[in-house]
PATORGU-959614 format. One line per field, with one value per residue (C-alpha): residue number from 1; x, y, z. Coordinates in steps of 0.001 Angstrom, whole numbers. Each point is the difference from the previous one (the first is absolute). Layout:
// PATORGU-959614
nr NUM:...;
X X:...;
Y Y:...;
Z Z:...;
//
This chain:
// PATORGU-959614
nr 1:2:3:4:5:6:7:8:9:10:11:12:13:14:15:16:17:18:19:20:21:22:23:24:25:26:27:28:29:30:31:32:33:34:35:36:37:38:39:40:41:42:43:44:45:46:47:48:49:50:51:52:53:54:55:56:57:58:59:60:61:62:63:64:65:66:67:68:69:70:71:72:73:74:75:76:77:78:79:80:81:82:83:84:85:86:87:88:89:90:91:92:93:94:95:96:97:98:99:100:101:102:103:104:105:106:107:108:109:110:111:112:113:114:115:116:117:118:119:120:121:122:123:124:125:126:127:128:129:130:131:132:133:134:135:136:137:138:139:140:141:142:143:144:145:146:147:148:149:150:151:152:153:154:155:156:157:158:159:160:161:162:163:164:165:166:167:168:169:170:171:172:173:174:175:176:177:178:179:180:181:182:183:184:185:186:187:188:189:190:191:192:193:194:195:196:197:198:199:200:201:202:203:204:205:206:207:208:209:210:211:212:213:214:215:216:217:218:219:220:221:222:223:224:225:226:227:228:229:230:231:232:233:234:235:236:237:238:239:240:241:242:243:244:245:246:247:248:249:250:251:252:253:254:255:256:257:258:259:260:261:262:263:264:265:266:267:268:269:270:271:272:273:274:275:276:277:278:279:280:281:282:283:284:285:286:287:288:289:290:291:292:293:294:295:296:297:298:299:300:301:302:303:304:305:306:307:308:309:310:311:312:313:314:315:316:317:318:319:320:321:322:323:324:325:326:327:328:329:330:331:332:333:334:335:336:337:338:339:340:341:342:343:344:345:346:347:348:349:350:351:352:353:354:355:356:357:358:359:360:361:362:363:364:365:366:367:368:369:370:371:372:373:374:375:376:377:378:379:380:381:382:383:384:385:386:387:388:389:390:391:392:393:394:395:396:397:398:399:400:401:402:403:404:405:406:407:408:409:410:411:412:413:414:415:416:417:418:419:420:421:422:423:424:425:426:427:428:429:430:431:432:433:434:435:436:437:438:439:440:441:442:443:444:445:446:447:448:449:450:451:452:453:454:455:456:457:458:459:460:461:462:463:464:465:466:467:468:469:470:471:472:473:474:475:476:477:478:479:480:481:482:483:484:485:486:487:488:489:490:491:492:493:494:495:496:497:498:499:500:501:502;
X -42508:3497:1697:1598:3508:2090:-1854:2516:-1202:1332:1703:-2885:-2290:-2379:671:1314:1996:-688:1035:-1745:1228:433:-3516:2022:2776:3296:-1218:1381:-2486:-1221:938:-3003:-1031:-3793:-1345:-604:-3680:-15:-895:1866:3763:3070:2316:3787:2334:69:1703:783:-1589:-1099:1981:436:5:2996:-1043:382:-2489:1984:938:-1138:2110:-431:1051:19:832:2420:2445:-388:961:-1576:123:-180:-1449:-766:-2513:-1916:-3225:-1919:1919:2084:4070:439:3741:1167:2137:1260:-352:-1124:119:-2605:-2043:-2985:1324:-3242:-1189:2235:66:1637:1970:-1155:2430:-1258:4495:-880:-2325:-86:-2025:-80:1100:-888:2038:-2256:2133:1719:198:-3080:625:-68:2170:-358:1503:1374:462:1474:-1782:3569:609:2300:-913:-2763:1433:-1389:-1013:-1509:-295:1408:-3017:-2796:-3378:-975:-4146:677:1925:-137:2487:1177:-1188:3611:1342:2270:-1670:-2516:-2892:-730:-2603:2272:-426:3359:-771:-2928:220:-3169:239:-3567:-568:2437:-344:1398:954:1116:3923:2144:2623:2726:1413:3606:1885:-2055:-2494:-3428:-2803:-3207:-2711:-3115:-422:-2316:-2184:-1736:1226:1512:-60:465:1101:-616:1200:-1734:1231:-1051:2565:-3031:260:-2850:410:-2459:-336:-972:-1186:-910:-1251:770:-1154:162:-2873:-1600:-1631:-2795:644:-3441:-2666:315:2911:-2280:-1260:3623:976:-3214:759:3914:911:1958:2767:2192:-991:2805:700:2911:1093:-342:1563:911:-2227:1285:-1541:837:-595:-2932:-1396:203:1761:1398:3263:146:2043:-1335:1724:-1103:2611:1027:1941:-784:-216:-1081:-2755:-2746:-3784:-2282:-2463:-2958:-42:3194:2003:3623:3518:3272:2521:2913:1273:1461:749:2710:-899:457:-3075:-1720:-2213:-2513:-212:-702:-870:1480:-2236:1146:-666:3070:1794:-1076:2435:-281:2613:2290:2055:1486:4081:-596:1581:-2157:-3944:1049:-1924:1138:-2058:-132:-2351:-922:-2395:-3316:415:3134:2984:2726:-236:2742:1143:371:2580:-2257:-555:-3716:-3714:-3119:308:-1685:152:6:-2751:1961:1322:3869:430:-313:-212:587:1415:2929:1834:3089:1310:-3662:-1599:-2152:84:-1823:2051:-903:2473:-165:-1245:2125:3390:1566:363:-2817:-969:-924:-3526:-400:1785:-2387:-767:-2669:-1380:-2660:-318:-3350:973:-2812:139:1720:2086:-1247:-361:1762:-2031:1973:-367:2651:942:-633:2014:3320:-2721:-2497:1009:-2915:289:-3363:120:-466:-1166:1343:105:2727:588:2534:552:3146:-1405:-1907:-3213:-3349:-1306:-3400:-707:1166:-87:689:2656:-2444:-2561:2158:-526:2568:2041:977:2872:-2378:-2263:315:-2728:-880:-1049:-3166:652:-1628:1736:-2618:218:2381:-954:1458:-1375:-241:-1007:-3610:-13:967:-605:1857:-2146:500:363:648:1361:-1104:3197:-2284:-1792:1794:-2758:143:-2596:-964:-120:-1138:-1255:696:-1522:-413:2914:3019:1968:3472:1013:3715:2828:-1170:-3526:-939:-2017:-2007:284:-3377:1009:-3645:1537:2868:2371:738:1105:-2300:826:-2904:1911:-1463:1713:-127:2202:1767:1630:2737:2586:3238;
Y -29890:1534:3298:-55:1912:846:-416:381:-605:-2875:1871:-509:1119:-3407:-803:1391:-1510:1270:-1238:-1175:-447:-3440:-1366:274:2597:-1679:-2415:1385:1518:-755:1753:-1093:979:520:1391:3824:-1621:-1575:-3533:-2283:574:-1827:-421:643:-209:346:3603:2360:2780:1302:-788:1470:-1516:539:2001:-3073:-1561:-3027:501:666:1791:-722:-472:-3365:-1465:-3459:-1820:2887:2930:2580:-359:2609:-2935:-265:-2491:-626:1703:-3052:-358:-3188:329:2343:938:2650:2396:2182:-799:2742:1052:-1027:3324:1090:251:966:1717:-1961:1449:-1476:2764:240:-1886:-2551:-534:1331:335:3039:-418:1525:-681:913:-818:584:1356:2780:1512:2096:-852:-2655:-792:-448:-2740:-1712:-3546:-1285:-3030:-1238:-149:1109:2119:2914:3124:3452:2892:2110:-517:1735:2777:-855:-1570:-1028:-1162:-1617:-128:-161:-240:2596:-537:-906:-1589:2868:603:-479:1970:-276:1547:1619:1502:1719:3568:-774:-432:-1459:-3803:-1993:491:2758:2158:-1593:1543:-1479:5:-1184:-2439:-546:-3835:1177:2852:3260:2260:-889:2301:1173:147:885:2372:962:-1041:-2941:-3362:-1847:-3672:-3528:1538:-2416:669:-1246:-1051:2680:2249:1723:-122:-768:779:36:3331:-189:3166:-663:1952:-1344:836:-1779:-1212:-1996:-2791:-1922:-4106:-1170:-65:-1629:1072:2215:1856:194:1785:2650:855:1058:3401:2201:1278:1937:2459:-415:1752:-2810:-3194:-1393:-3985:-1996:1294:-892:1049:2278:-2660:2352:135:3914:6:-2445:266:-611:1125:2416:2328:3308:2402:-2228:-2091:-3626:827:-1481:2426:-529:1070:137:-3012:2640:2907:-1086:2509:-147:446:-1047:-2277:-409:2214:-1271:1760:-2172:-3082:-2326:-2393:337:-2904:-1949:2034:-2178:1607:-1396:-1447:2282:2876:1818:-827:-844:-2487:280:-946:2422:-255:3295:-1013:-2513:681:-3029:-663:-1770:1217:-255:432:3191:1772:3386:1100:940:4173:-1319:1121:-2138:-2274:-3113:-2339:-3197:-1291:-3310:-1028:-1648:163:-1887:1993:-730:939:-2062:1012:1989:1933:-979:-1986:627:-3698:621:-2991:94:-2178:-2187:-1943:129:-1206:2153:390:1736:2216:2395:3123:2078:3021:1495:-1395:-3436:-2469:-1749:-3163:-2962:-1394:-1958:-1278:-2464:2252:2485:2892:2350:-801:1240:-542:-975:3453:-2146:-1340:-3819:-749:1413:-539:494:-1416:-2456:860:-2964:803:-2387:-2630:135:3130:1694:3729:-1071:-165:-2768:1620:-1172:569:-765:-226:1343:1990:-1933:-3184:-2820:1071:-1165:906:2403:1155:621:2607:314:2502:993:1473:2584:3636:1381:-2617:-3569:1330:2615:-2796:675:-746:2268:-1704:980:1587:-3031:-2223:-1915:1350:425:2881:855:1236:-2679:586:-1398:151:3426:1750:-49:-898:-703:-3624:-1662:-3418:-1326:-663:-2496:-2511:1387:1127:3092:2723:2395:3195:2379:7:3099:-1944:1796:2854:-841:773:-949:180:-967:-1129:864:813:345:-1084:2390:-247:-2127:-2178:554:2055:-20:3305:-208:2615:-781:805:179:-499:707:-1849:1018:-1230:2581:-1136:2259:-708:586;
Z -62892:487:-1074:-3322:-754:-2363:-3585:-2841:-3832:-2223:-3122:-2421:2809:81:3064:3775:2469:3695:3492:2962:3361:1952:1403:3142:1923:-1137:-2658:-3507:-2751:-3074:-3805:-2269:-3800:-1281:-2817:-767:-878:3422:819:2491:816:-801:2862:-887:3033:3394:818:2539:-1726:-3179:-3346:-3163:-3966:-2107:-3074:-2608:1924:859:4279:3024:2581:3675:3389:1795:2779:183:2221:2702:-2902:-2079:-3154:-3033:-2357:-3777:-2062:-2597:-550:908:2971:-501:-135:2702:1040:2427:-1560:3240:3656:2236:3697:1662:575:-2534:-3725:-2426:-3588:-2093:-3470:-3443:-1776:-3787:-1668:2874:681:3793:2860:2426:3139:3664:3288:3536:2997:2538:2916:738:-3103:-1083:-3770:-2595:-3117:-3535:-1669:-3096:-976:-3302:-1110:-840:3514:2393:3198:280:-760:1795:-1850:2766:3654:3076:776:-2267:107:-2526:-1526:-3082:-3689:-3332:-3095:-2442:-3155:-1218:3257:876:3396:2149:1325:3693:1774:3028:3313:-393:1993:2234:3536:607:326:566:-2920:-1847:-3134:-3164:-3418:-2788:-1370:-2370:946:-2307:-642:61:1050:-12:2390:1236:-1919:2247:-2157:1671:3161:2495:3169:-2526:800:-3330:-32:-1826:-3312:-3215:-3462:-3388:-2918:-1507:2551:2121:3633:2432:3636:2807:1833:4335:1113:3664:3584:3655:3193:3618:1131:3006:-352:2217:-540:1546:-2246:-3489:-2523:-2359:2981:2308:-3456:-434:3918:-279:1126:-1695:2074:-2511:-3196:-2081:-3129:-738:1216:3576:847:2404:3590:3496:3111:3173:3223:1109:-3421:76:-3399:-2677:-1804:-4007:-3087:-2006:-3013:848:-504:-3122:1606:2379:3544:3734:941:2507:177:2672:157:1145:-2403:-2699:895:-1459:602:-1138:2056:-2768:-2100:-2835:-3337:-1799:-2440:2888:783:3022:1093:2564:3297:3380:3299:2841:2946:2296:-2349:351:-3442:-3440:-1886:-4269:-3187:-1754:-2417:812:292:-2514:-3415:-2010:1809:2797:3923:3379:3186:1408:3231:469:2272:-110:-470:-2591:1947:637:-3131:237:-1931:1383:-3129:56:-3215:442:-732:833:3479:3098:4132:2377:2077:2606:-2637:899:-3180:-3517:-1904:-3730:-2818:-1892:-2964:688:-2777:-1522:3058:1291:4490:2936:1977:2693:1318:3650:-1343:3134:-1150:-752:-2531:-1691:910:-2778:988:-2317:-3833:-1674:-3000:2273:-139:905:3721:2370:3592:3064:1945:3300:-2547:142:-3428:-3154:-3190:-3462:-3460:-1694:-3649:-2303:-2641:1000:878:-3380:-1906:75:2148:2759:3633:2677:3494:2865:4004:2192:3610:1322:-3003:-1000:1060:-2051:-2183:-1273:-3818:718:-3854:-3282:-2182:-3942:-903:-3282:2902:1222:-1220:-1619:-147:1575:2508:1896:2493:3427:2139:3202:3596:2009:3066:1480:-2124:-1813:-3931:-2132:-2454:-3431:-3679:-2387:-3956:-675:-3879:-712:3229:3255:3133:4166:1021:3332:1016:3727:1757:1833:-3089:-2778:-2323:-1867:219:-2865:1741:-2800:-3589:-2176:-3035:-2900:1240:-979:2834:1211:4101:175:2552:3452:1417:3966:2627:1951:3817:473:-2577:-1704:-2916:-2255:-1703:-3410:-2991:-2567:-3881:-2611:-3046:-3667:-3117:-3005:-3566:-2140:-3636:-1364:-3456:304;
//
């Protein structure tokens, strides 16, 4: 009774291996084998995601987890003789794939901090360290192998400014020197490309449609769903909502204009108008409104020549945009609106930080690998989830609460890094005003839905059901005023498979 990733065919196509996730946030998963007839499954090796069989039919690639290091690992097909070929940072490294001649293994990596991108890696089986083959300002949903191992193909994000999630298209990456091919186009999202033996490629195509919406959170989840109200009537894409302190309008991204953009529409009739005005290839992303309402705080990447955001404010009509040169996400305000927490990397670690938004240096808060902070309005308590990657490997979340905010904390929750939408590095949870829930989207199967945690027992609430939509709400949602409804952009996405030669 658990979600099942990853599915990759053994070479003479009698049997799959897939993935499941830990029973548990920050207990290791599970690679297992069962017949293409079905019956009961074999269990391979414990994992940190999903794997891939070399084309001889003889090993399994993986990622594990010993003495406190990630592992790119190699081992039989039944599991046994396991050995780590490369050791890797400890961040989220995924979609290994064996080259054809089975002499290498590209796979992907995300940082998860500043840097609005992820890299594309290969590994010689031989040995020696990881080399890059494309990183720097892409994101990138997937790979596959040239027929004849001369490049890869990566589904790509290269061009779009939308970020929760992006439009990908497909390209051709060569293995050595050479130029990057795009080889699809449009509005159509292009993703987790596969090639056969017999050279076709199948891809899965997204087509999606978001608008923000308010929902109520006190009846039961079907129903809080069938009683949202539409605020916006978008023609494209509309993430990430924040709210104005008197609930008059809510902030969001949206592409209108062709290009990712803070705008703001009025909670009553939907009424839009732009606050940024951005035009370049730069990535705009996750608007917050201040508590005292007079500035918004979001991400660009604007004077940054790879993917990497700082902090900047503008206020609410969009004059007088500044960048604060704070290289940070996972934002937050204290509630007087005089501080801006956001985390930060040193040295892999990852640390809570909070800057004067009126001048001054930033201030550490806290360095224990934490991010995502939610602060009690008078500033009691500070709740913020610990990575638990340098502890167990695996990308999920403890909760916590602390008070004072750099003071000593208690564990409230957990939260598995395969639940978030999008992907593992976008949880941040959002505070009540009265400071009993903790709200975020989680993935339920293969549809995104509202959840709360009491800040008080520590139970988690289902607030809606979307079930059967397929649906996806990502990064940040809001609370209403009353704290009897939550904001969220809501994406109905459609998937469909397409199979091409050549």
């Amino acid at each position: 009774d658990v979600d099942h990733y990853g599915p990759r065919w053994a070479p003479d196509s009698g049997s799959l291996i897939y993935y499941t996730s830990g029973t548990q946030p920050g207990e290791p998963g599970t690679i297992w084998e069962i017949s293409a007839l079905g019956g009961t499954p074999h269990k391979l090796v414990s994992a940190l995601g999903p794997g891939d069989l070399s084309h001889d039919g003889k090993n399994l690639v993986y990622f594990r987890f010993l003495a406190g290091t990630i592992e790119l690992a190699v081992a039989a097909r039944d599991g046994s003789k396991g050995r780590a070929i490369a050791k890797l940072l400890s961040t989220i490294n995924y979609c290994p794939r064996w080259s054809p001649d089975d002499r290498r293994i590209a796979f992907l990596r995300e940082l998860g901090s500043t840097d609005f991108s992820n890299s594309l890696f290969v590994q010689e089986l031989a040995g020696g360290e990881p080399q890059e083959l494309l990183g720097g300002t892409h994101l990138l949903q997937g790979l596959a192998w040239a027929p004849d191992g001369s490049g890869l193909i990566v589904s790509s994000a290269q061009g779009s400014t939308m970020s929760y999630p992006p439009t990908y298209n497909l390209w051709m990456v060569p293995l050595g020197r050479g130029t990057s091919v795009q080889l699809t186009f449009g509005e159509i999202s292009y993703e987790s490309p596969d090639v056969g033996s017999d050279e076709r490629l199948v891809v899965s195509r997204v087509r999606s449609h978001s608008d923000i919406w308010k929902f109520p959170i006190d009846g039961k989840p079907a129903d809080n769903a069938k009683r949202g109200i539409r605020i916006t009537r978008q023609t494209g894409q509309v993430q990430t909502v924040s709210v104005s302190p008197d609930e008059t309008e809510v902030v969001f991204l949206s592409d209108s204009g062709g290009h990712s953009n803070v705008w703001a529409a009025r909670t009553a009739d939907g009424a839009m108008r732009p606050i940024t005005r951005e035009y370049g290839r730069g990535v705009v992303a996750v608007p917050l409104w201040s508590p005292r309402g007079d500035l918004v705080q979001f991400l660009s990447s604007r004077k940054s020549a790879r993917a990497d955001v700082t902090l900047w404010l503008v206020k609410p009509d969009g004059s007088e945009p500044r960048d604060l040169e704070i290289a940070g996400v996972w934002a937050c305000w204290s509630g007087d609106g005089q501080w801006l927490y956001y985390s930060d990397s040193e040295q892999g670690v990852h640390r809570i930080r909070k800057a004067p938004i009126d001048g001054g240096q930033p201030r550490t808060v806290r360095n224990d690998n934490t991010v995502a902070c939610a602060l009690a309005s008078d500033g009691s308590v500070m709740y913020y989830s610990t990575i638990l990657t340098q502890a167990t490997g695996v990308y999920d979340y403890e909760i916590r609460a602390a008070r004072p905010e750099n003071g000593s904390s208690v564990a409230i929750g957990k939260v598995s890094g395969a639940r978030v939408p999008v992907s593992a590095v976008n949880f941040q949870p959002f505070l009540s005003g009265d400071g009993k829930w903790l709200a975020a989207p989680l993935n339920d199967g293969s549809t995104s839905n509202l959840w709360a945690l009491s800040t008080s027992d520590h139970t988690w609430r289902q607030l809606t059901d979307f079930w059967p939509r397929n649906v996806v709400i990502a990064r940040r949602i809001a609370w209403s005023r009353d704290g009897k409804h939550l904001y969220a952009s809501v994406s109905d996405v459609m998937r469909t498979s397409s199979c091409c030669r050549g």
